[in-house]
N, C-alpha and C positions, 0 to 999 in steps of 0.2 A: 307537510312541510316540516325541513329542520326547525327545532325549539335551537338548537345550538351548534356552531360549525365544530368539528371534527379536528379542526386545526389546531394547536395548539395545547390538545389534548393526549393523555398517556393508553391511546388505544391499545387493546391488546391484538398483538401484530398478526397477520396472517399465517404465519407458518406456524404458529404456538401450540396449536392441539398435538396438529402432525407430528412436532419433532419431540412432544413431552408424551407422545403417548407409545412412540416407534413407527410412528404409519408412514412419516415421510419416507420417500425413498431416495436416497441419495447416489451420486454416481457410482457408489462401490457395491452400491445391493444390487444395482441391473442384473438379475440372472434370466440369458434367454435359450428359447432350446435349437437345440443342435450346436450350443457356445462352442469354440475353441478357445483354450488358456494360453496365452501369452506370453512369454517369460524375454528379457532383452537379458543378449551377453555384453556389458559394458567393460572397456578397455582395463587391463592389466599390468600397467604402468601409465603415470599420467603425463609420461612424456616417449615415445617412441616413435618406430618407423614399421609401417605394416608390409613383413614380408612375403607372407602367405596365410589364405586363410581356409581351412580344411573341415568342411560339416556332413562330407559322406561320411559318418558314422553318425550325427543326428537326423541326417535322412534315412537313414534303413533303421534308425528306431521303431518298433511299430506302435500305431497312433499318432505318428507324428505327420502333420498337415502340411507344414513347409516350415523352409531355413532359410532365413531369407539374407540377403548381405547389402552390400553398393551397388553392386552391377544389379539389382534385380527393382531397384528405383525406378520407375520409370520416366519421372522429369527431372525435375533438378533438385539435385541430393544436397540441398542446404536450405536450411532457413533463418529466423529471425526477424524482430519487429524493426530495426533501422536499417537492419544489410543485412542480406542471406548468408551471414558467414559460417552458422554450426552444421555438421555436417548431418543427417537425417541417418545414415549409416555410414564410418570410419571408411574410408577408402585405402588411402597412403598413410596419414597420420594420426596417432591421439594426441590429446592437447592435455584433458585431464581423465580422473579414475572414472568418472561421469559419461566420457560419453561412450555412445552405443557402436557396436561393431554388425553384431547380428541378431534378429528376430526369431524367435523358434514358435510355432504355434503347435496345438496338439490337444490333444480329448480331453486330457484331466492336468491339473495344474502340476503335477507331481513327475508326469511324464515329460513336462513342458521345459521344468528345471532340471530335469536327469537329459534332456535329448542339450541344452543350452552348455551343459557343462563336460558334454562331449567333444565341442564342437573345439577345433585347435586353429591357437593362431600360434605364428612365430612373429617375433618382432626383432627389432635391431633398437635395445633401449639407447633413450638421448636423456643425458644430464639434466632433469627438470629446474627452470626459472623457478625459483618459489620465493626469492624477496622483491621485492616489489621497488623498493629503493637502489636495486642492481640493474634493474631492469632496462635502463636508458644508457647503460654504460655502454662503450664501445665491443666490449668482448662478451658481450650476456647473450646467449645461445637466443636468436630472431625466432621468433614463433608464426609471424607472419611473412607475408614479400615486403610489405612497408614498414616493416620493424612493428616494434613493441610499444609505441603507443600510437594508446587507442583515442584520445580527444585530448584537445587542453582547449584552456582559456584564460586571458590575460584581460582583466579587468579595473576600473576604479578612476578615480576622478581627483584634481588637486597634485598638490607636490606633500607625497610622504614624506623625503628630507625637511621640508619648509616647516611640515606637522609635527614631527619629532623634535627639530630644534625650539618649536614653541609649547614641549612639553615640560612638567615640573619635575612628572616622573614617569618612568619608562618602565614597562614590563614585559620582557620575553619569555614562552613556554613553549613546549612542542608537547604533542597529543597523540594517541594511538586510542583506535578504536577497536572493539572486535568483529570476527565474522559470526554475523548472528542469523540463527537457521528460524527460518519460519514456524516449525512446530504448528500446524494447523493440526486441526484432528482427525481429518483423514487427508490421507495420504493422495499421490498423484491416480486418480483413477477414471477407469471408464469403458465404452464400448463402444461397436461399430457393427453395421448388419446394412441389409438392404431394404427398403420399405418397400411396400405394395408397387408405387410406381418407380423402383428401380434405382430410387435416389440414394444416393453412401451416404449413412447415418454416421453421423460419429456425437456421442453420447458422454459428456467426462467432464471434467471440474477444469471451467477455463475461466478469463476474466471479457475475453471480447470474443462473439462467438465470428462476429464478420471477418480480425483480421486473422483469427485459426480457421476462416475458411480458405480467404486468399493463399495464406502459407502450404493448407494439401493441395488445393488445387496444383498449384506449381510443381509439388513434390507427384501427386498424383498423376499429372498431365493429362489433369480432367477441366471444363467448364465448372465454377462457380456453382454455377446453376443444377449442378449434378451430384454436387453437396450439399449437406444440411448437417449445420452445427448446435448442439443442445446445450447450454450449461443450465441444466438443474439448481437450486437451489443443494451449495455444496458444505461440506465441514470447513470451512474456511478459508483463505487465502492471502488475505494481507501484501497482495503482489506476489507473491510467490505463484503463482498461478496464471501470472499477465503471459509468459514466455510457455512458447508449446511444451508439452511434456511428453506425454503418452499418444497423443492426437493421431499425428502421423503414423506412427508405430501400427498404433491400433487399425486405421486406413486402410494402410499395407498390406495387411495380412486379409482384412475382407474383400482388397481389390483381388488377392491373388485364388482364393479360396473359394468365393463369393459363399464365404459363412460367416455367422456372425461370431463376434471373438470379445475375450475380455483381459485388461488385464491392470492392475493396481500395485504401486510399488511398495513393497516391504517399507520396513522405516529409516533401516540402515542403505538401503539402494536410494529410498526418496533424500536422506540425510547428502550423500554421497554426491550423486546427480543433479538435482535439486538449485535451485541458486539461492543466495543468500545474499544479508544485507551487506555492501562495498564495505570492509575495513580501510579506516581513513588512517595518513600519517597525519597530521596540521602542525603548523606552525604560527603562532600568533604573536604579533609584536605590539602593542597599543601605548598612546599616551592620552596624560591628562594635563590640566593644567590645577594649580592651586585649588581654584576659585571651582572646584569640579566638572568645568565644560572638558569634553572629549577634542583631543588635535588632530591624530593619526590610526591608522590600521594599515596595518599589513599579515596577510594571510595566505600563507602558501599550503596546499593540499595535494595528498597524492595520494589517488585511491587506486586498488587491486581490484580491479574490474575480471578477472581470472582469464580464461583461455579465449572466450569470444565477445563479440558489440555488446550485445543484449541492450539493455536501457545504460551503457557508462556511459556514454554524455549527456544524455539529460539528467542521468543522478548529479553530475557535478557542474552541471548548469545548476541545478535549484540549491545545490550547497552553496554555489558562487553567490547567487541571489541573495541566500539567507546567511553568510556567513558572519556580516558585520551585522547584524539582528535589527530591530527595529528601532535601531537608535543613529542617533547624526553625527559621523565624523566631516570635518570638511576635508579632512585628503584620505584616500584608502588607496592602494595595491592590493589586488587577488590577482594570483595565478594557482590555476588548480591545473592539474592534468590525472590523467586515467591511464595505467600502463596493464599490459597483458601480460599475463603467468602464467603457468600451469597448476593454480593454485582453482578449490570451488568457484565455479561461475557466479558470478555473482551479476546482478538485477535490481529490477523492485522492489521495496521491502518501505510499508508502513512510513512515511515520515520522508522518504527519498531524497536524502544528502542533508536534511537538516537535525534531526537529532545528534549526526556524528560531531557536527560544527558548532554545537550548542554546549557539549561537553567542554572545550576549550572558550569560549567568549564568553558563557555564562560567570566560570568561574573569575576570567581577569575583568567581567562586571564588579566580583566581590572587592578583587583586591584591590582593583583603581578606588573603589568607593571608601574601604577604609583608608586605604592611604591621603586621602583629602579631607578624611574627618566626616562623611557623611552614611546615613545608614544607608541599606542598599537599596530599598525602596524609593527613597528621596534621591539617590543617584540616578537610578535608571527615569525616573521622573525630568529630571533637570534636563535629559541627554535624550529624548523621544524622540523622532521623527515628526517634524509638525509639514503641513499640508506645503508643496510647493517645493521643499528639501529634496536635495538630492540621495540616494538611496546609496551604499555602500558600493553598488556595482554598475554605477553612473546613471539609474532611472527616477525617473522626477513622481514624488510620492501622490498618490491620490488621495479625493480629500479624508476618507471615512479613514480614519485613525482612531483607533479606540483604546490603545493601549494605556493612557492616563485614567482611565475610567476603569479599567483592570486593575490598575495597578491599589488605585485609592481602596478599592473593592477588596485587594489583597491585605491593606495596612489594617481595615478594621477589623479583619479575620480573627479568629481565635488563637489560631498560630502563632501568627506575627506579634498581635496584641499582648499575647500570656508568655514569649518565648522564653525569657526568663522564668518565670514560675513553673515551664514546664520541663525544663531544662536540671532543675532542682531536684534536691532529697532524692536520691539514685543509686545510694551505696559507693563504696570506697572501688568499686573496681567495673563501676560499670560509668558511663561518660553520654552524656545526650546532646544536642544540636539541630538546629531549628536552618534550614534554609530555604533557598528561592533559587525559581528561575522566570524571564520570562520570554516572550518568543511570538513570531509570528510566523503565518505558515499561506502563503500561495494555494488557493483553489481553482481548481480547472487546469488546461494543458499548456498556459502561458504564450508570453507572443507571438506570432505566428505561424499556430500551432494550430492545424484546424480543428475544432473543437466543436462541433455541430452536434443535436441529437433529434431524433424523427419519432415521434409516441402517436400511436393510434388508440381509438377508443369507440368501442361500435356497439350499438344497441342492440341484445340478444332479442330474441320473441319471446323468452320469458319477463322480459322487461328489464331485465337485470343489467349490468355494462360490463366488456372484456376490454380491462387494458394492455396494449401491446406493447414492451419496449425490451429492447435485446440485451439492455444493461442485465449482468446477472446479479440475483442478491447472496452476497459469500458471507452471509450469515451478518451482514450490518445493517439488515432492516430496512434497504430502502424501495421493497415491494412497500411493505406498512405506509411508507411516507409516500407512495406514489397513489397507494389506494386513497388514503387521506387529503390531499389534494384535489384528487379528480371528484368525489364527493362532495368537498366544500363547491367546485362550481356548480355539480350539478345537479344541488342541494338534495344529495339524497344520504342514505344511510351507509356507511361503511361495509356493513353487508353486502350490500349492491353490487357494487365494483369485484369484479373478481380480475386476478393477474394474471397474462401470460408473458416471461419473461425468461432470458437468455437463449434466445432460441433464431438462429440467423431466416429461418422462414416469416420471420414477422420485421418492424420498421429496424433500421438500423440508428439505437441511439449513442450506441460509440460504448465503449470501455468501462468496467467499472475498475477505478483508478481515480490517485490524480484529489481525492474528496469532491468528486466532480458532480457525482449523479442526483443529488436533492439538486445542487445550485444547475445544473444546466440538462438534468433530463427533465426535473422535476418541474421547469420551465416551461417546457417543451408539452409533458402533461396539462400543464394549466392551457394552453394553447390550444390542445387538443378538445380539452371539456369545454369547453368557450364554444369552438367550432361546430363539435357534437349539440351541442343546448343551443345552437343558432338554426343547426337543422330540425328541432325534434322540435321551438317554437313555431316553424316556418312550416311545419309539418300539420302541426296541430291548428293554425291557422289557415288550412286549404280546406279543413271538414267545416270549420265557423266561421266564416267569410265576411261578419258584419264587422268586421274593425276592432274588435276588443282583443288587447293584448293577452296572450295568453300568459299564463304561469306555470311554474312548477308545482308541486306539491307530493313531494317523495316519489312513488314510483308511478306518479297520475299527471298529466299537465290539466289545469282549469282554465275552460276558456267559454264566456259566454253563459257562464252557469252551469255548464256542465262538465261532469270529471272525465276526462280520459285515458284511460290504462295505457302506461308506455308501452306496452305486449301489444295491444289494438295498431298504437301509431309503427311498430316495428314491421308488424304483419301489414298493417294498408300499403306501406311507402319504404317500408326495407329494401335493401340495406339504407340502415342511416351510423354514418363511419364520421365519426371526426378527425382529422388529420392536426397537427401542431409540430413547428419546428422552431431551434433556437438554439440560435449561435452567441455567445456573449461577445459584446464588445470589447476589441482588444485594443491594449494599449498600443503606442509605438515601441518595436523593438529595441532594446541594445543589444541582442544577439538573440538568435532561435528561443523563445523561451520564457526570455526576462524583457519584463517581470511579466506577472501574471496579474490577470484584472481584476482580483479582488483580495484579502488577504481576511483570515482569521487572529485572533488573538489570545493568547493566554498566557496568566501567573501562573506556576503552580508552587505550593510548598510544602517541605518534607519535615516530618518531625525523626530523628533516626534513634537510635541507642547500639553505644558501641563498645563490645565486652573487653576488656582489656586483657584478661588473662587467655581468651580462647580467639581474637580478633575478629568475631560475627559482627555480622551488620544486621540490624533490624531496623525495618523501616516501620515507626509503630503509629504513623498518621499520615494521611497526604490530602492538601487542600489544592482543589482545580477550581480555578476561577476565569471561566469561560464566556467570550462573546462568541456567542453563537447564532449573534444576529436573531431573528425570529424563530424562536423555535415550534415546528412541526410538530414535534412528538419530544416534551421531557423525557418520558423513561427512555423513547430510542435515543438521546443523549449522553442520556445519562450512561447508560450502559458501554456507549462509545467511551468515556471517560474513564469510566473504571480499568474497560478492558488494555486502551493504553496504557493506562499507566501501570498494569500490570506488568504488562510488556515493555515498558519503560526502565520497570526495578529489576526486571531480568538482565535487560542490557545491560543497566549500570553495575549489579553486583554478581552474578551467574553466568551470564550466557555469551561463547565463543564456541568455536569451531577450532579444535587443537588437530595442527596438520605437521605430519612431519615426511620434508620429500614428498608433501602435494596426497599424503595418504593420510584418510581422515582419521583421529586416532580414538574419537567418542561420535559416535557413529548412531546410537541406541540413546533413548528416554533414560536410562541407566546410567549414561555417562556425559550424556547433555542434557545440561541440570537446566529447568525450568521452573518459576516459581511457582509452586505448590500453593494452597488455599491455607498454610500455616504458615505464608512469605510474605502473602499480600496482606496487608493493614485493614483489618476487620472497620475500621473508620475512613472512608475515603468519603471527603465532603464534595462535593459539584455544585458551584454557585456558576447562576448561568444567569449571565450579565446578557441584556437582548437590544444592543445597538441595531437599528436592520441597516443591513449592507443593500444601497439602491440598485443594485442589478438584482438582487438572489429574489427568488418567489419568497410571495409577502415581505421581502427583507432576510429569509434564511442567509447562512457563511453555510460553507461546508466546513467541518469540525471532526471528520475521523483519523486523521493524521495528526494535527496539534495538538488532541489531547494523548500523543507518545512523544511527542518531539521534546519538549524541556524536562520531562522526568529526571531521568540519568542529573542535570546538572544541576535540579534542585536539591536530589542525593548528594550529590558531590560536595555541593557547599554545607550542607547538612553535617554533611561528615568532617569538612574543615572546622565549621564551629563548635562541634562535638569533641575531637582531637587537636585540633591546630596542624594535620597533615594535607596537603596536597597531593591528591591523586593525576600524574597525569597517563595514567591507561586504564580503560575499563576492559573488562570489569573487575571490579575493586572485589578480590577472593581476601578471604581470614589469611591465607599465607600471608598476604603482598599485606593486610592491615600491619601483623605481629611486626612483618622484618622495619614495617615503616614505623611504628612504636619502639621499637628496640634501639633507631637509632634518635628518636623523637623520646625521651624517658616522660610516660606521663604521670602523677601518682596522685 
């Protein structure tokens, strides 16, 4: 028997040998034999008309397996997770530089891209859409039959006139955000082959293996059933991964060959193709009164969803949701809407619509708060969402609000506390500044969103347990939290439990996304050990028949004085399988979405230093102060935390996507600057406040998205208190510092 459960402990995670020694294998290493390399010709203007397309000269390549186009699709040449709108192969048009015209497969990778670069198209170029605020105008070149936008939503509750006139004072910004690229550390990769019974393998770095099955199948004009999807355990994904990549491509070319094929995108194709996170326009208009109470919001947003659906409206459903933060105005307006370009596709991306709208609220948090004479802390305190409130986007709030208990947790921080003392002695030409953000963030897929997940978990005959769930882990750990879990019920040791996971041949637990999979697979796990430990008592009660309850005792049940070897009860009365499913309860919707049934919460704060003579920004401290409800696993937390807000500092001061005419123009790790291990603040604190949220196992939130969301806007104000500048576009570069000091004199 355990001496101590497994839960709440910093285990050392399942894949840890594997990947610190090189053993794991990842979708990019699959080398199988008889492979063919893969190479896609992707569109040569990001806005045209396809007028012919010419590859008898990469079919008489020799070594070349096939060239494949539109016509050689065999179902239906489009996909996507809302609408099948992208096209699987370019038929009549390209949208962007991204998508694909033709397939070239062939022996060696070098013949693959010599036969692809053969191949001729002609086009009839069309003027690319590429500003996004053109886009709805009467003469802006239609990309689709139903014009160029792609969602809106008009939300909020109360009269904003009535808000505004009973404010003291009044503050309007407008916002711009950037297009920020995934950067995972491997790229879009993978493979496809036939297994012993015949079944289309396809092998590659995905985020839900079930719905990249649905999508070949279509594309393939094959049964479900005749596919099988793997997502291995991958270099990363952050969303960027949720939308097919290489999937179908990859299909294609084994349905047509019946061999197996490989193929991984470069950085500058992955950068290119690739989707990125929505650059937002916002506008924010807020009041306060005197006395510090909040009157009004109005919040209008318009994001560059680029040439097709992908996730745009549900990115700016969750911006809508989180727009007005986790604070109470009584009248708000949002209208957001999503328009198409011919600008990067853009998707899921870490945080989905709420980091961009955090940048703009955070900061007019600051200035409403000094303008009434309060610090910011005690403002957003005064102004919280209390239980019963209605939400910024008309939903009536539930009760767990943890945000005062955040916040308080914030004030006695070292930060907060010292921000003067550290803000001090810094020399004549260098400037420091202490600020905040704070934020709540939606787990799971929100109202009326089916949100299910199915985990099995079956007793080997070595006695040991296989857990099965199709969520994949994209490097955030939540194999570790799942094996952790199923061991606490079935009191045995973490060794025990071993995972099989992203793999559509096993249950289907839905998508990794969303911060969904500790709160609603991990659910669904505890479900599953419950059920298994119901069979394997009930089991070990049919060999001792006199009525004594049996027990566990590691990998033995004891019953009647005698020990029994789980191996013995697996071989009597195997298979013994426990099954578990769980749907979280949903709220009542106000729209597809909103709100979502539980929420996470977090302060964080930035300590910055800002050189005045060269305009760098250094972020030289960052405190995260996290409810994260019950936590499973500190270090996987923890880890979560850092690596936001890594990704956080990026956004705020580095990271864009520079397009000119829809062509990327930093394309390469060279010229899409990412923060380096001498960007990120060698001091990053994580206080992890453990409110439990009454739906999450044990009380877990899910926590991988919120600790990136308020980064950016703890920087931001960081930077105002350090300078006295307001930045309203990220990310905040030394250029755009100098020219805003130049006209700002600070000495």
């Amino acid at each position: 028997m355990l001496e101590t459960s497994p839960l709440g402990r910093p285990i050392l995670r399942v894949d840890a040998y594997a990947k610190a020694s090189g053993a794991h294998v990842y979708p990019s290493d699959v080398v199988l034999d008889n492979m063919l390399w893969v190479q896609v010709l992707r569109a040569a203007h990001p806005h045209a008309r396809i007028l012919s397309i010419d590859t008898s000269a990469a079919e008489t390549l020799p070594g070349v397996a096939c060239v494949l186009t539109a016509k050689d699709v065999p179902g239906e040449n489009r996909f996507g997770l809302l609408v099948h709108d992208q096209p699987v192969l370019c038929e009549e048009h390209v949208l962007y530089i991204g998508d694909a015209v033709a397939v070239v497969a062939a022996e060696t990778d070098d013949l693959a891209r010599q036969a692809r670069d053969l191949i001729r198209v002609e086009y009839e170029v069309i003027p690319p859409l590429t500003d996004p605020l053109q886009a709805l105008q009467p003469d802006a070149p239609q990309l689709h039959p139903k014009g160029n936008l792609c969602a809106e939503l008009h939300l909020g509750h109360g009269d904003v006139a009535l808000g505004f006139a009973e404010a003291d004072y009044i503050f309007e910004s407008s916002y711009q955000t950037g297009r920020q690229e995934h950067a995972f550390l491997e790229t879009e990769a993978g493979v496809a082959y036939y297994d012993e019974a015949g079944i289309l393998t396809v092998c590659a770095g995905g985020q839900n293996p079930f719905k990249d099955r649905q999508q070949l199948a279509l594309a393939l004009k094959l049964p479900e059933e005749k596919i099988r999807v793997q997502h291995p355990m991958m270099g990363g994904a952050f969303g960027g991964k949720e939308d097919i990549n290489v999937q179908i491509h990859l299909a294609l070319v084994t349905q047509r060959t019946g061999r197996p094929c490989r193929l991984m995108l470069d950085r500058s194709e992955s950068i290119a193709a690739g989707v990125k996170r929505h650059p937002f326009h916002v506008r924010y208009k807020t009041g306060v009164k005197k006395d510090g109470t909040l009157t009004a919001i109005e919040v209008t947003i318009l994001a560059d969803t680029g040439p097709y659906i992908t996730l745009g409206p549900a990115v700016i459903g969750l911006a809508a949701e989180h727009c007005c933060g986790p604070y109470y105005f009584p009248h708000t307006k949002i209208d957001v809407q999503a328009v198409f370009t011919n600008n990067c596709n853009a998707s899921a991306f870490r945080g989905f619509g709420n980091p961009q709208v955090l940048v703009g609220l955070e900061q007019h948090m600051d200035m409403m708060a000094a303008a009434v004479g309060l610090e910011p802390i005690a403002f957003r305190r005064l102004n919280v969402l209390r239980p019963g409130q209605m939400g910024g986007a008309g939903q009536t709030v539930a009760p767990a609000i943890s945000l005062p208990r955040v916040l308080d947790a914030a004030e006695q921080g070292e930060l907060y506390a010292r921000r003067e003392q550290l803000k001090s002695g810094v020399g004549r030409w260098k400037r420091r500044g202490v600020g905040l953000a704070a934020a709540w963030q939606g787990f799971g897929l929100g109202a009326g969103v089916f949100d299910g997940a199915m985990v099995r978990i079956e007793l080997q005959a070595d006695g040991r347990y296989r857990l099965h769930a199709s969520s994949p882990d994209m490097g955030q750990g939540n194999a570790t939290a799942f094996v952790q879990m199923a061991a606490h019920e079935l009191n045995c040791s973490p060794a025990d439990v071993e995972v099989t996971i992203g793999d559509s041949l096993g249950p289907d637990s839905g998508s990794s996304n969303a911060s969904r999979t500790v709160f609603v697979v991990g659910s669904a796990v505890i479900k599953a050990a419950l059920d298994l430990r119901s069979k394997i008592l009930a089991a070990a009660q049919r060999l001792e028949t006199n009525g004594e309850t049996p027990r566990f005792n590691g990998r033995a049940v004891e019953v009647n004085g005698q020990t029994i070897p789980l191996a013995e009860l697996a071989v009597e009365f195997g298979p013994l399988v426990g099954e578990g499913y769980f749907h979280p309860q949903q709220p009542t919707p106000v729209v597809v979405g909103i709100p979502h049934p539980a929420y996470s919460y977090s302060v964080q704060m930035a300590l910055v230093e800002v050189d005045l003579l060269t305009g760098e920004i250094e972020v030289l401290q960052m405190e995260n102060y996290l409810d994260a409800g019950y936590v499973i696993n500190p270090a996987g937390v923890e880890g979560q935390s850092e690596g936001g807000i890594a990704q956080g500092l990026g956004y705020a001061l580095f990271e864009d996507i520079l397009l000119n005419e829809g062509r990327v123009l930093n394309p390469r790790l060279s010229t899409y600057i990412i923060p380096s291990i001498r960007d990120v603040p060698a001091q990053i604190n994580t206080v992890l406040l453990q409110e439990p949220e009454p739906m999450g196992p044990y009380g877990a939130r899910g926590i991988s998205e919120i600790c990136l969301s308020p980064t950016a806007g703890a920087i931001l104000n960081a930077i105002y208190d350090a300078v006295g500048v307001r930045f309203e576009r990220i990310p905040v570069t030394p250029e755009m510092m100098l020219a805003a000091l130049q006209q700002k004199v600070v000495i």
